[in-house]
C-alpha positions as CSV (number, residue, x, y, z in Angstrom):
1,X,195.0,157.4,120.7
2,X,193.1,157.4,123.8
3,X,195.1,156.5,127.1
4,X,192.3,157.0,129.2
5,X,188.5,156.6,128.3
6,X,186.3,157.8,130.5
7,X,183.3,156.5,128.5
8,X,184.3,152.9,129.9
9,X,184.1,152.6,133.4
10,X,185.3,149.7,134.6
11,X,183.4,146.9,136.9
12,X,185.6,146.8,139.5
13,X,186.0,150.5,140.8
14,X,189.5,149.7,142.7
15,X,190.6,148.4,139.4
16,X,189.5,151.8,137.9
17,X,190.7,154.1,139.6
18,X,194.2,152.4,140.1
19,X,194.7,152.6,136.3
20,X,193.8,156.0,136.2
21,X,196.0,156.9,138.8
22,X,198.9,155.1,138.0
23,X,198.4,156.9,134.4
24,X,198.2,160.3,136.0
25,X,201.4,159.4,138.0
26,X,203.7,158.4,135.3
27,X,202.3,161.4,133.1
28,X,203.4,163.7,135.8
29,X,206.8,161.8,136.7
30,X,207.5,162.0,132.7
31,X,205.8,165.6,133.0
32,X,208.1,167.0,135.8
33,X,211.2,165.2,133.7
34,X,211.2,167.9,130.7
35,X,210.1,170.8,132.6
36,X,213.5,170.1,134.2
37,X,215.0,169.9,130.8
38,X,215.9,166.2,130.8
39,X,218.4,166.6,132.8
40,X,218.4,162.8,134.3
41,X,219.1,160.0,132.0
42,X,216.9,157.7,130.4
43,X,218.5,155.0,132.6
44,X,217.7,157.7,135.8
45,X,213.9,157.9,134.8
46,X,213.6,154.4,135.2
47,X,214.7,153.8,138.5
48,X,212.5,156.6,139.6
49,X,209.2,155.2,139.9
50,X,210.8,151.8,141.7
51,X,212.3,154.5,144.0
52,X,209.1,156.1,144.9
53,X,207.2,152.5,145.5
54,X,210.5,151.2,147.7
55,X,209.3,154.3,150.5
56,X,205.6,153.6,150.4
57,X,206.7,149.6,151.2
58,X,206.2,148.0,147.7
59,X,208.7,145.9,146.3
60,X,209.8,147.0,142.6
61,X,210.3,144.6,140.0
62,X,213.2,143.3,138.7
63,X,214.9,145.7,135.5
């Protein structure tokens, strides 16, 4: 399964790169999760990511 195909770049390049990123950032957040041995609940890892988007002034859906 691919997650990320770099053959298929996509029209608009904001659009492009915002999926990649925001790939790249929840690989690393799930990344950095078992390095530290899973040591925060499902139900933790969740909140996480809303969390980081609350201090850069987004507003984080509704779980």
């Amino acid at each position: 399964m691919k997650i990320l195909d770099s053959g298929k770049q996509e029209e608009d390049i904001t659009t492009y790169y915002k999926q990649n990123g925001t790939a790249y950032a929840l690989y690393g957040i799930v990344n950095a999760w078992i390095m530290r041995g899973y040591k925060e609940t499902p139900a933790q890892m969740v909140e996480i990511p809303y969390n980081l988007l609350k201090r850069h002034g987004k507003d984080s859906p509704q779980v």
